[in-house]
N, C-alpha and C positions, 0 to 999 in steps of 0.2 A: 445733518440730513443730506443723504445723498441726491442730490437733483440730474436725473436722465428725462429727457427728452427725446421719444418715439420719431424718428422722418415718419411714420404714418399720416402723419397730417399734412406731408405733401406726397403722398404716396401717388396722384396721380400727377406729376412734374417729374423731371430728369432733377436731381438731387445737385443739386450746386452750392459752390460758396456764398452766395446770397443765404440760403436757406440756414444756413451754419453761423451764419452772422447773425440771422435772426432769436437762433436757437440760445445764442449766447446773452443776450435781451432777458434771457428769461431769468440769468441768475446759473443756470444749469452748467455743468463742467463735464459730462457726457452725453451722448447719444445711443439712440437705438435704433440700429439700422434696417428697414424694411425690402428683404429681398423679392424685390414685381420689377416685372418689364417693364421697360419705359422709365423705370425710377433709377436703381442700382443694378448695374449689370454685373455680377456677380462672377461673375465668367469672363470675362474682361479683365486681363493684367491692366492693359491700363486705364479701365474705370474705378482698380483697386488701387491702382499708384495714385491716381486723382484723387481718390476719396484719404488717402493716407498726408495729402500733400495738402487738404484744405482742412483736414481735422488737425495739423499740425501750426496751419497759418492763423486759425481762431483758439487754439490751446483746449481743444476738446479732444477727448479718449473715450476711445469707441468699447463703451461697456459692452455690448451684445447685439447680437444677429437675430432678425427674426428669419425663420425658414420660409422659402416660397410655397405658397398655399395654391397657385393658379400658375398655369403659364400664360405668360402675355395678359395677368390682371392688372388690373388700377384699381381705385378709388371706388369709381364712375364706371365701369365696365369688369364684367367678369369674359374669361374665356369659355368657359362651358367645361377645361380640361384641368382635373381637379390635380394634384400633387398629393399623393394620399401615403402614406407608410401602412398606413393598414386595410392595404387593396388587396380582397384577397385572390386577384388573378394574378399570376407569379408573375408575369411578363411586366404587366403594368408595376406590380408591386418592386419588382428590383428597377423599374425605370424611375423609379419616381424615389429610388435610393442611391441610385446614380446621380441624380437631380439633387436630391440634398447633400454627399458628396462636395458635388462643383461648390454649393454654398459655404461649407466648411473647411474648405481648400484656402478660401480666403485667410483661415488667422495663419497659413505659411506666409504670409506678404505682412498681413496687418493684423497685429494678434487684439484678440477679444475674449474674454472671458465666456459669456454667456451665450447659449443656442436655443432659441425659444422655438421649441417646436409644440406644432400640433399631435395629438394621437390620431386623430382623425378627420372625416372631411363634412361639415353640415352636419346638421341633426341624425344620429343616430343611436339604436336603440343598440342594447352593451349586445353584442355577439359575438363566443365565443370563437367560430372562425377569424373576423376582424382581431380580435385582442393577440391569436396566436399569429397572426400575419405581422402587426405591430411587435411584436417580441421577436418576431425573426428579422424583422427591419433593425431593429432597437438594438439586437442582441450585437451585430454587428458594427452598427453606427456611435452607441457609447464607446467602443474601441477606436474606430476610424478618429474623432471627437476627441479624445481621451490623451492620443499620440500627438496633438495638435495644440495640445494647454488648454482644451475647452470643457466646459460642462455642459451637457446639453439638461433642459431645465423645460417640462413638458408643464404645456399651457391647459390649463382647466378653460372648455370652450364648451358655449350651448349641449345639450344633449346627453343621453343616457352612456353612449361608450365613453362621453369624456368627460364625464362630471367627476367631482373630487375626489368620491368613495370608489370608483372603479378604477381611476387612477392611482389611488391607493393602495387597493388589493392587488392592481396589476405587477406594481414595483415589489411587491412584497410575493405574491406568488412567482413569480420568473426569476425571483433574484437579481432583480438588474441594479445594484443597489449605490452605481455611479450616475443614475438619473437623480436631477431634482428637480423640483416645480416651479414654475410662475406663475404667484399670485393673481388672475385677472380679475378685480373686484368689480367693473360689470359684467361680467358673465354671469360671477354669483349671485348677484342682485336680481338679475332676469331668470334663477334655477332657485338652486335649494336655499336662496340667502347668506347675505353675508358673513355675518357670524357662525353660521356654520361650520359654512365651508371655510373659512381660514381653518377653526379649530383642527376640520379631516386634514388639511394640508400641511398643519405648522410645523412638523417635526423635516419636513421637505424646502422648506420653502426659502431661496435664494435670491429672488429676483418677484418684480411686481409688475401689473399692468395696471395703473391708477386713471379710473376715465368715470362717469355717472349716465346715468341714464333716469327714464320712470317705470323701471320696472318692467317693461312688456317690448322692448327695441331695443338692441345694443347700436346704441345713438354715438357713445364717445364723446359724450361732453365733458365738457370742464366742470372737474370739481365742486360741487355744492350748485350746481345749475339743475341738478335733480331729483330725485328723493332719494338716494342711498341717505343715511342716518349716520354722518360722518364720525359724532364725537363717540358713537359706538365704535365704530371703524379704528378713529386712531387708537383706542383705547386698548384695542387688540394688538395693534401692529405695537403699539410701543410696549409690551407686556415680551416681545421676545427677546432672548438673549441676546441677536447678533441685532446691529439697525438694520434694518432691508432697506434698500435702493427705493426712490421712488419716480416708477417712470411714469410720466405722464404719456398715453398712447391718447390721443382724443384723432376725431374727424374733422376734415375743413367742413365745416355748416356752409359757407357760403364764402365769395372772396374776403380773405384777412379776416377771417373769423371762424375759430375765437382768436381775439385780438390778442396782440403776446405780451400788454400789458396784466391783463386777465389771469394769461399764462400764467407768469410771477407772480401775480397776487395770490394765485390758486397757489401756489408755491409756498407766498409767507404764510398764508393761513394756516394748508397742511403743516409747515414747519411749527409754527408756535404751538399746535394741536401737540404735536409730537411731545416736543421738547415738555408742553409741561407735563405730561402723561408719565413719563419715562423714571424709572428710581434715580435717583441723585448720582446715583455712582456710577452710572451710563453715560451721564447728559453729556455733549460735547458743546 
């Protein structure tokens, strides 16, 4: 099993070697990098030299890039100024494609596979203006992406434009057919349900966001600290052809927690879940 670890859960701290030291505690042999101010400066040669120079001092490999969702977000604070690809004011809409750009610019320095973007920004109901704005974003940015060695890999998040079936039809009406998806299994757990939505997504789906909740908050907790119905879960995931990645994206609840004992345990538990699920002639 592949263990990544989201910086999401120090999303509101400047990203340091401490934090990577810690990351490796967990057992994990990549990362997931959270582009917000204040965290990873993105845009910065050298907060990208830093980051390449302390992913190389702890032997971690930067599986994927989350895209900025805010400018000047944290954790703990929103900006009020969204990062949206499916704005449908042009202006806004090619700024905030210029903006993902600078994000993607980084695998010339530091290469990463994966680009976790959003379709869109908060709760929104599917409209046809937004999805064509998103396509005009998308249609250009899997190119920019593409030139780059990346795949950019669209996140199933709250709401009706970006739920798994809209997402689905979108990739499949536009043709855009070098996106693929990230799993985020609490998102689904708080919309149409878990099993579900893997099922809409699976013939897509390349990369994971593994977090729980109860159902009614996307909280980001650890593993089994919620009511998602795990050995449903694994049961799915270990049923696909390729293994998928499992990132753990959880929230700091409170200082050093959850603890990164927890972390890893959350880690062997999903692992042994997997491992016995899986046909025999998978198993690693």
């Amino acid at each position: 099993m592949q263990r990544v670890v989201s910086t999401y859960r120090y999303v509101n701290q400047p990203l340091s070697a401490a934090m990577l030291a810690e990351i490796v505690l967990t057992g994990a042999a990549s990362v997931e990098v959270f582009c917000a101010a204040g965290h990873f400066d993105y845009r910065s040669q050298e907060a990208v030299r830093g980051l390449a120079d302390m992913l190389s001092e702890h032997q971690l490999e930067l599986h994927s890039l989350h895209a900025p969702t805010e400018r000047g977000s944290t954790a703990q604070r929103d900006s009020g100024v969204s990062i949206s690809i499916s704005e449908t004011e042009r202006i806004r809409r090619i700024d905030a494609v210029d903006e993902i750009k600078r994000a993607l610019e980084v695998a010339e320095r530091l290469p990463f596979r994966y680009f976790i973007q959003h379709l869109g920004h908060g709760r929104q109901a599917s409209d046809p203006r937004k999805l064509d704005a998103a396509f005009s974003s998308l249609e250009h940015l899997t190119v920019f992406a593409k030139a780059r060695g990346v795949t950019i890999a669209i996140e199933n998040t709250p709401g009706e434009l970006t739920s798994p079936i809209t997402i689905q039809h979108f990739i499949t009406d536009t043709h855009l057919h070098d996106l693929r998806l990230c799993f985020d299994i609490g998102h689904a757990h708080i919309e149409d349900g878990v099993e579900a939505s893997f099922e809409t997504m699976r013939s897509r789906i390349v990369t994971t966001h593994i977090h729980d909740n109860h159902g009614n908050k996307d909280q980001h907790l650890t593993p089994y600290d919620g009511t998602i119905d795990w050995d449903k879960v694994l049961s799915a995931v270990a049923g696909v052809e390729e293994p998928l990645p499992i990132v753990l994206e959880l929230k700091e609840q409170s200082a050093n927690n959850p603890a990164l004992g927890e972390m890893r345990a959350a880690f062997d538990k999903l692992e042994k879940g997997l491992e016995g699920r899986r046909p025999r002639a998978t198993r690693s």
